[in-house]
N, C-alpha and C positions, 0 to 999 in steps of 0.2 A: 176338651177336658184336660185342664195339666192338674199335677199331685202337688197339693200343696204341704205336704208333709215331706217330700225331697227335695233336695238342694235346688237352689233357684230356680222354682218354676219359672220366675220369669224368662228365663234362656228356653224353655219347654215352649213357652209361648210364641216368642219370637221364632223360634224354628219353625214352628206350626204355620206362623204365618207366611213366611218366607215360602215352605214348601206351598201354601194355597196358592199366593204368587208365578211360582217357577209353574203349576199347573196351567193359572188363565190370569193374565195380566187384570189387577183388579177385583180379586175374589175377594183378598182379604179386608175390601176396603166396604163388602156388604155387611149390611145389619148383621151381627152377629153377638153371641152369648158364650159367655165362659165359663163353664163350670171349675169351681177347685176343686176336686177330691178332694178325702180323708179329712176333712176339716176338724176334725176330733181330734189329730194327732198334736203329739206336742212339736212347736212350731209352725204350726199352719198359718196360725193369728200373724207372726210376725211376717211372715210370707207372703199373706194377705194382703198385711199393710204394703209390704215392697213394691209386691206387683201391682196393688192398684193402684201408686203411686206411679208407676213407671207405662202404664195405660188407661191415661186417666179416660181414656174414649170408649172404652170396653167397658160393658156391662160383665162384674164379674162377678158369683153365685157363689160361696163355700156352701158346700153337700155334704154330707155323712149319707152313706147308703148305712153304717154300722149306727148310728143312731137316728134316720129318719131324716134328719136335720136340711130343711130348706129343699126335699123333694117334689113337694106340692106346688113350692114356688116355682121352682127348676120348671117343672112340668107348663106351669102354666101359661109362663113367661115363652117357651118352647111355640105353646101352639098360638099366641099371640106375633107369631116370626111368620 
């Protein structure tokens, strides 16, 4: 999950992955899903855009827990992994 309403999630991302990495050579490179937080906030959209631009191989979700937004999908998408 990175926040897509703070400063370059995408940098959020890429840590994330690096850290799965330094865990088990390989991790980051399984089926995986990404949720955006706060996708309600102002800036998220454009954030959105960046990051999915910048992992175009990542499936990536904007959520709102504060308005419901794409939790059903989140969810379902989850137990389809």
């Amino acid at each position: 999950m990175v926040d897509l309403s703070g400063r370059e999630p995408w940098n959020d991302l890429k840590i994330l992955k690096h850290e799965l990495e330094s865990f088990k050579e390989g991790l980051s490179k399984k089926p995986s899903m990404v949720n955006g937080n706060k996708a309600e906030m102002g800036g998220s959209q454009e954030n959105l855009a960046e990051i999915s631009r910048r992992f175009r191989d990542d499936v990536i979700i904007p959520v709102s827990a504060k308005n419901r937004l794409n939790i059903s999908l989140a969810t379902k998408l989850m137990r389809k992994m």
